[in-house]
C-alpha positions as CSV (number, residue, x, y, z in Angstrom):
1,X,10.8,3.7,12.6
2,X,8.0,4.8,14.5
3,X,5.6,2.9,16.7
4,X,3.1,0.8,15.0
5,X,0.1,-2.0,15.7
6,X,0.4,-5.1,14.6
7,X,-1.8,-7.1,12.6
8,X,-2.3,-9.5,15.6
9,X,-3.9,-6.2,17.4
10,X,-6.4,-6.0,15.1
11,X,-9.2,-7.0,17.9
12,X,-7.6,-4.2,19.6
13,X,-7.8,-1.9,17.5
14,X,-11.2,-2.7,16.6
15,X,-12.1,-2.6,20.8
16,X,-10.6,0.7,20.6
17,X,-13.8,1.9,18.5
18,X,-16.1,-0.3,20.7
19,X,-17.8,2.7,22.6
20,X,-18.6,4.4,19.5
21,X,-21.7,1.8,18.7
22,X,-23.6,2.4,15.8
23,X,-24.3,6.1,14.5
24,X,-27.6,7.4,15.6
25,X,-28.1,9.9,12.9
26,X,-27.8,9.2,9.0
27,X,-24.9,11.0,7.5
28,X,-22.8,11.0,4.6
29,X,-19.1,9.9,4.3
30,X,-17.1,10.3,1.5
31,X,-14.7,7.3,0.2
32,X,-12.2,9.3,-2.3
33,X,-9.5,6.9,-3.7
34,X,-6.5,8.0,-5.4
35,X,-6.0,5.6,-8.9
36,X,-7.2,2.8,-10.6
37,X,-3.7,1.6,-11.7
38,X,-3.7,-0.6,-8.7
39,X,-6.6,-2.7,-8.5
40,X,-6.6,-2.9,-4.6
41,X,-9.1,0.0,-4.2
42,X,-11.6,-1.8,-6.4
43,X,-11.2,-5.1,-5.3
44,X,-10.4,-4.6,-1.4
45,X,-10.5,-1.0,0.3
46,X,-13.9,0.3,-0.7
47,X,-15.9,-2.7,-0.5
48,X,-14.3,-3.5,3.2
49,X,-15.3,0.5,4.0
50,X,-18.9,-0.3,2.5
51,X,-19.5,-3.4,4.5
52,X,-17.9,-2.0,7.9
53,X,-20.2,1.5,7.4
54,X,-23.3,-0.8,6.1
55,X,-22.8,-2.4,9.8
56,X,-21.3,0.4,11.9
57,X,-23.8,3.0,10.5
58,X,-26.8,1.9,8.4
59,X,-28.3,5.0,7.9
60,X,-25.4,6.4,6.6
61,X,-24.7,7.1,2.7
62,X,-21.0,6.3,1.6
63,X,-20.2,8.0,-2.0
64,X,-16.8,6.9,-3.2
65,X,-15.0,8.1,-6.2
66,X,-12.1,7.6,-7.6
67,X,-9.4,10.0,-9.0
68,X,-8.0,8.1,-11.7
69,X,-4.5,9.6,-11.1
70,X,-5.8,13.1,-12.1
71,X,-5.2,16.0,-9.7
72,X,-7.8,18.0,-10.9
73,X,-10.5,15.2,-10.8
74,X,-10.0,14.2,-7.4
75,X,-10.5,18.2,-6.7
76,X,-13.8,18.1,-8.5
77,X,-15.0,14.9,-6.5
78,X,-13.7,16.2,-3.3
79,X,-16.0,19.8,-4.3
80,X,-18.5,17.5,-5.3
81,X,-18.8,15.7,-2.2
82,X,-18.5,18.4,0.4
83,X,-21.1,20.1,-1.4
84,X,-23.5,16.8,-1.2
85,X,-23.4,17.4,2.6
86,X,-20.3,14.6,3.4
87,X,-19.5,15.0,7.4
88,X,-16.3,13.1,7.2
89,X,-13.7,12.8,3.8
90,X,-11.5,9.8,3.9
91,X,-8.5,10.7,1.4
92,X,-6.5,9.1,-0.3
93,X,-4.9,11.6,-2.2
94,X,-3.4,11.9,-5.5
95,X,-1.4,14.6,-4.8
96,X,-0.2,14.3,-1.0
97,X,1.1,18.4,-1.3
98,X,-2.4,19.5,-3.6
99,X,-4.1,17.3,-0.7
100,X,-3.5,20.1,2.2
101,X,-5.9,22.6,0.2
102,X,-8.7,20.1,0.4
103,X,-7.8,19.9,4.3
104,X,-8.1,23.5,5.1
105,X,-11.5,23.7,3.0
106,X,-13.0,20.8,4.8
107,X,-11.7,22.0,8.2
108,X,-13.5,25.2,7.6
109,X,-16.7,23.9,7.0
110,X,-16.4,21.4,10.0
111,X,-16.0,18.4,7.8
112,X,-13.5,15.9,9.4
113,X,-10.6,14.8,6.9
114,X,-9.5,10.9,7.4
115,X,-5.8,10.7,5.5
116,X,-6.2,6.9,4.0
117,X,-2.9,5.0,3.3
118,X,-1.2,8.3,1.7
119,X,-0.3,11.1,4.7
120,X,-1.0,14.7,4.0
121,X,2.1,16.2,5.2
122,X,1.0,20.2,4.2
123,X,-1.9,20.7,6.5
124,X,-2.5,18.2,9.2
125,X,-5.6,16.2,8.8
126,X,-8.2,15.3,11.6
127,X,-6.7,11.1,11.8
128,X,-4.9,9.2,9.4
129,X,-5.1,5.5,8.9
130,X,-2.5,3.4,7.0
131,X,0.2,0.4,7.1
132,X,3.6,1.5,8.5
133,X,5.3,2.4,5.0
134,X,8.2,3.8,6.2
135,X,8.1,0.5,8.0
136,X,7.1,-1.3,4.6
137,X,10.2,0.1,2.4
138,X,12.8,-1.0,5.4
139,X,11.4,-4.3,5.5
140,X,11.1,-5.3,1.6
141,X,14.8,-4.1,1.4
142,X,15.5,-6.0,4.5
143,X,14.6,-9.3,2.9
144,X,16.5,-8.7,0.2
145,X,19.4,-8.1,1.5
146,X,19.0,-11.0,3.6
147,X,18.3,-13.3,0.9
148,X,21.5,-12.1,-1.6
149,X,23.4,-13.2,1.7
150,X,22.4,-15.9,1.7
151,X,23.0,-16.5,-1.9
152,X,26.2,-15.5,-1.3
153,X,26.4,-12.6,-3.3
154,X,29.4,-10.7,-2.5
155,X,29.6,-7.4,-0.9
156,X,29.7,-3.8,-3.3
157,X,27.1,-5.4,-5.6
158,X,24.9,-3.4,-7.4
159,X,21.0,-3.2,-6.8
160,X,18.4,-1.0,-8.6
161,X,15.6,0.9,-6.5
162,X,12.3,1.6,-7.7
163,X,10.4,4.0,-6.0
164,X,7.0,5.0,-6.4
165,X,4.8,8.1,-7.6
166,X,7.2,11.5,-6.4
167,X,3.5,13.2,-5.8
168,X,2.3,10.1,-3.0
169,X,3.9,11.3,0.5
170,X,3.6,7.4,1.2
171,X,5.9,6.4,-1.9
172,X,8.3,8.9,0.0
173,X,8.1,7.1,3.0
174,X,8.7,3.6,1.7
175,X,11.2,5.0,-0.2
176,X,13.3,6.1,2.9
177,X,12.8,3.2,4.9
178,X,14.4,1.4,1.9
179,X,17.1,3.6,1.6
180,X,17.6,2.8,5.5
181,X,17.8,-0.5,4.5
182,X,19.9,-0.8,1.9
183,X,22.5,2.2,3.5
184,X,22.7,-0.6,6.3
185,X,24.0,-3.1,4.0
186,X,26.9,-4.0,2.2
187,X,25.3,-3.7,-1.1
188,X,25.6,-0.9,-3.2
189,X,22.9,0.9,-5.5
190,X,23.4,1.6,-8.8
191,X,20.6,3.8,-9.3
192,X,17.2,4.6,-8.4
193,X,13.9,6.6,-9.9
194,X,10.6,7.9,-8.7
195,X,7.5,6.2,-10.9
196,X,5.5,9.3,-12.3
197,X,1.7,7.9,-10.9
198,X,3.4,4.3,-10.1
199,X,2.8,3.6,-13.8
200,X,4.1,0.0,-14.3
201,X,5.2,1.0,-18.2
202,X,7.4,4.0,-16.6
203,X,8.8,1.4,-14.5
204,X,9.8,-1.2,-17.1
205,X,11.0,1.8,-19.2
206,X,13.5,3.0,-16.7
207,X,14.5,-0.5,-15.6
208,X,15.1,-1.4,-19.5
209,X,17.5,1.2,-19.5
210,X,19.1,0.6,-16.4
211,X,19.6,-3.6,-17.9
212,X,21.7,-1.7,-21.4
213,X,23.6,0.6,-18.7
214,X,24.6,-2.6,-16.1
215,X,23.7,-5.4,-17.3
216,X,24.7,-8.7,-15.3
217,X,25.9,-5.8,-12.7
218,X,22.7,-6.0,-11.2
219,X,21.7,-8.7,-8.7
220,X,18.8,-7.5,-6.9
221,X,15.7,-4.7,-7.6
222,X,14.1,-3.0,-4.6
223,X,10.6,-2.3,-6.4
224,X,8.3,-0.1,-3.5
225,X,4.8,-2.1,-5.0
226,X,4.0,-4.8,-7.5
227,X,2.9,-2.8,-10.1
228,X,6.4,-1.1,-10.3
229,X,8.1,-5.0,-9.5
230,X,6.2,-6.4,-12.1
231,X,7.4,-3.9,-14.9
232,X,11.2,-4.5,-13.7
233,X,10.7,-8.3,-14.2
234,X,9.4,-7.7,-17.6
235,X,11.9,-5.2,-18.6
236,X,14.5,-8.1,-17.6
237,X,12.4,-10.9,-19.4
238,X,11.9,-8.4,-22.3
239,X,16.2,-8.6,-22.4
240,X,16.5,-12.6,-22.6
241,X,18.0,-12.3,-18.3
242,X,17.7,-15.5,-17.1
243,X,17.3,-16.3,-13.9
244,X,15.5,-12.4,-13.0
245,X,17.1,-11.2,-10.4
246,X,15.4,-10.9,-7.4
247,X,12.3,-8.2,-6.9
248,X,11.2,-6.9,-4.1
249,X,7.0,-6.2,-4.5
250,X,4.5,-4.7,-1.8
251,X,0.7,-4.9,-2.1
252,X,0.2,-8.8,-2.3
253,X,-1.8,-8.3,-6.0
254,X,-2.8,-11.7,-7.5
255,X,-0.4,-11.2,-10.4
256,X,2.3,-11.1,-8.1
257,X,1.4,-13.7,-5.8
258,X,1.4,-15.8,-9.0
259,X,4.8,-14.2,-10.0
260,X,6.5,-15.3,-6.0
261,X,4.8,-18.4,-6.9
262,X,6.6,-19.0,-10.2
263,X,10.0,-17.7,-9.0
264,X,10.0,-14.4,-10.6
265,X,9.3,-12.1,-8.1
266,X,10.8,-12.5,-4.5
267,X,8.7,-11.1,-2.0
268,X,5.8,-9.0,-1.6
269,X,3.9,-7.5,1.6
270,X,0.8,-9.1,2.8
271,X,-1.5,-5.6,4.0
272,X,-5.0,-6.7,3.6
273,X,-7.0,-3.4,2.5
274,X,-9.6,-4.5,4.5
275,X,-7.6,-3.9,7.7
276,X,-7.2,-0.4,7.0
277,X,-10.7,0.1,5.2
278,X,-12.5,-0.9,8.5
279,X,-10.1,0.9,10.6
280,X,-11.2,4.3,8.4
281,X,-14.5,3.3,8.8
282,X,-14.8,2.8,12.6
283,X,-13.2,6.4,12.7
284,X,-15.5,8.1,10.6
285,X,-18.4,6.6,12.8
286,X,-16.5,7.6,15.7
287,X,-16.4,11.4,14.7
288,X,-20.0,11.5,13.3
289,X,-20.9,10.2,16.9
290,X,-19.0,13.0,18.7
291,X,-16.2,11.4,19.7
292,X,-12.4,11.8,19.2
293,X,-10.9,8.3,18.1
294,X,-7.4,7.3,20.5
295,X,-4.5,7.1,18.5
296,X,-0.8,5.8,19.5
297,X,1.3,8.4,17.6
298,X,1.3,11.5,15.8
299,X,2.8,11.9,12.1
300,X,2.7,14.8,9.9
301,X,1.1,16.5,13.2
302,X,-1.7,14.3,12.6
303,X,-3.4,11.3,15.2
304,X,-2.3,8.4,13.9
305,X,-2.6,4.5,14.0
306,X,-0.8,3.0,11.9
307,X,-0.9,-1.3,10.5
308,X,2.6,-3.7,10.4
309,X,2.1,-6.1,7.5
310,X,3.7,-9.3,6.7
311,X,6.7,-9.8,4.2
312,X,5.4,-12.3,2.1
313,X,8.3,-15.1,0.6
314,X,7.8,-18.4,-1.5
315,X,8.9,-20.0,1.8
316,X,6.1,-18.7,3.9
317,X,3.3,-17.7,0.9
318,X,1.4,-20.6,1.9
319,X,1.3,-19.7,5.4
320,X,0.6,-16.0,5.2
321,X,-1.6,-16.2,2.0
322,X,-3.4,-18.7,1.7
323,X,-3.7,-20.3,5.4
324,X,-4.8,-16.9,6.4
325,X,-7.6,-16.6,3.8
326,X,-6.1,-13.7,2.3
327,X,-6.6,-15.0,-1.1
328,X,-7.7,-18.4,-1.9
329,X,-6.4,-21.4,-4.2
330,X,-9.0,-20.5,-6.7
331,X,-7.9,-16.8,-7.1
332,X,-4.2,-17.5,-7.5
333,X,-3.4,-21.5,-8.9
334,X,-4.6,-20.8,-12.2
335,X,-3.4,-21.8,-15.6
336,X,0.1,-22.2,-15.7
337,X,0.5,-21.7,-12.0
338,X,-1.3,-25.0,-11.4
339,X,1.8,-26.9,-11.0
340,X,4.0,-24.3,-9.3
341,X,1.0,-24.5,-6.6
342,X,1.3,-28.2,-6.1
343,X,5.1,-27.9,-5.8
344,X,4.6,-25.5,-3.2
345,X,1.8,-27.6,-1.1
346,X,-0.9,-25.1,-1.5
347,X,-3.4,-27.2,-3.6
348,X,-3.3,-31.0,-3.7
């Protein structure tokens, strides 16, 4: 794996941007997401990029659009926004290969491309921002395999891995890191599938038929995000298995905080979008101020920084969820999580 910051650097990182200042001139910076079939980009990354460019750059105008999973879409808004005068593009691409087009356009006109989360391997961008996936998949694996031995589940038993979208360069990355993983142990997998768009349905489908091919031969499910975890627990549910075997998750969504909460779900990874969102923005301010941001590494040919999250557990969910003001009580302990939350010591 390659070197990464840690969450703890955060103050850092954010010195790191500290001569930039606030932008002197008004500009516009475009905020281009890549689906809505994870709620994070709603909910977390663009209103943490709003807030950090209302305060970094007040004269600035942010436009932010969403792809929707649609290739061509995300082209139109990209057009769209170049030709509304944007001076810096943070991506999140769609398609990470359709991405490196957009790249060489932007590059041409002297707009500054900002890879978000998802790296664009074709053409190297100006920066790129993210968590460590590679890092991510290796780690989610990890925990899993540490956890079957300690359940003593013996050695040459069968997992199932569930990778993400085949177009996302970053659903490539976390799916190598848990092929590391998982090549590392004694465990052996019985079979594995890209999510076309990281469609939880796609995922349930493939993992019901994976339950009729197996059956009790599988003790474990490397999932690469919760959407895609949450599908394999319901394909298993949907069969009458019971106990689910354990699912590996990544994203930290509410539904499967309240899943790790009720047992369902194993772990999950703790990367708040807001990390990365302010990150992006303190980047774009940097370049519309002149200046080159530092990074530590180079992927893809491309200045990099990139985030080490937190492998969220039941045993430390408490700790690294709630504690840390990720989410609060209020958000997660609802309904029939209520008591599953008082077990746990995170309400009264």
């Amino acid at each position: 794996m390659t070197n990464t910051t840690s969450l703890a650097a955060t103050t850092a990182i954010a010195a790191l941007f500290a001569t930039v200042g606030v932008a002197q001139e008004a500009a516009t910076v475009a905020f281009l997401m890549p689906d809505q079939a994870s709620t994070r980009y709603e909910e977390q990354d663009y209103p943490g990029f709003q807030a950090s460019m209302d305060r970094l750059c007040p004269d600035c105008t942010v436009i932010y659009q969403n792809g929707n999973g649609d290739v061509a879409l995300q082209q139109q808004q990209f057009n769209s926004v170049i030709a509304q005068g944007a001076k810096v593009v943070v991506l999140n691409p769609v398609d990470s290969s359709a991405a490196a087009a957009m790249v060489e356009i932007a590059q041409a006109q002297d707009v500054t491309i900002i890879a978000y989360d998802r790296p664009i391997p074709g053409t190297p961008a100006d920066y790129y921002i993210s968590f460590d996936n590679e890092g991510i998949g290796y780690a989610i694996a990890q925990s899993l395999v540490e956890h079957l031995q300690a359940q003593g589940v013996p050695a040459g038993s069968g997992v199932l891995q569930i990778n993400g979208s085949p177009t996302d360069a970053a659903a490539g990355l976390i799916r190598d890191g848990s092929r590391k993983a998982l090549a590392e142990s004694e465990y052996e997998t019985l079979s594995e599938f890209d999510t076309p768009d990281w469609a939880p349905p796609r995922a349930q489908e493939w993992a019901a038929g994976q339950i009729t091919r197996f059956g009790g031969d599988i003790i474990g499910v490397v999932a690469a995000n919760d959407g895609t975890a949450g599908g394999a627990i319901a394909a298993f549910k949907a069969a009458g298995v019971d106990p689910v075997p354990p699912v590996t998750g990544n994203d930290a969504t509410i539904a499967a905080l309240q899943l790790i909460i009720a047992g369902d779900q194993y772990n999950t990874i703790s990367k708040p979008s807001i990390i990365v969102a302010e990150a992006a923005a303190e980047a774009a301010v940097a370049f519309l101020s002149g200046t080159v941001p530092e990074s530590e590494m180079m992927l893809y040919d491309t200045p990099s920084q990139l985030f080490v999250p937190a492998v969220v557990t039941k045993e430390n969910i408490k700790a690294e969820i709630f504690d840390a003001g990720i989410r609060t009580p209020e958000e997660v302990c609802t309904g029939e999580y209520v008591e599953p939350c008082r077990a746990l010591g995170i309400t009264d």
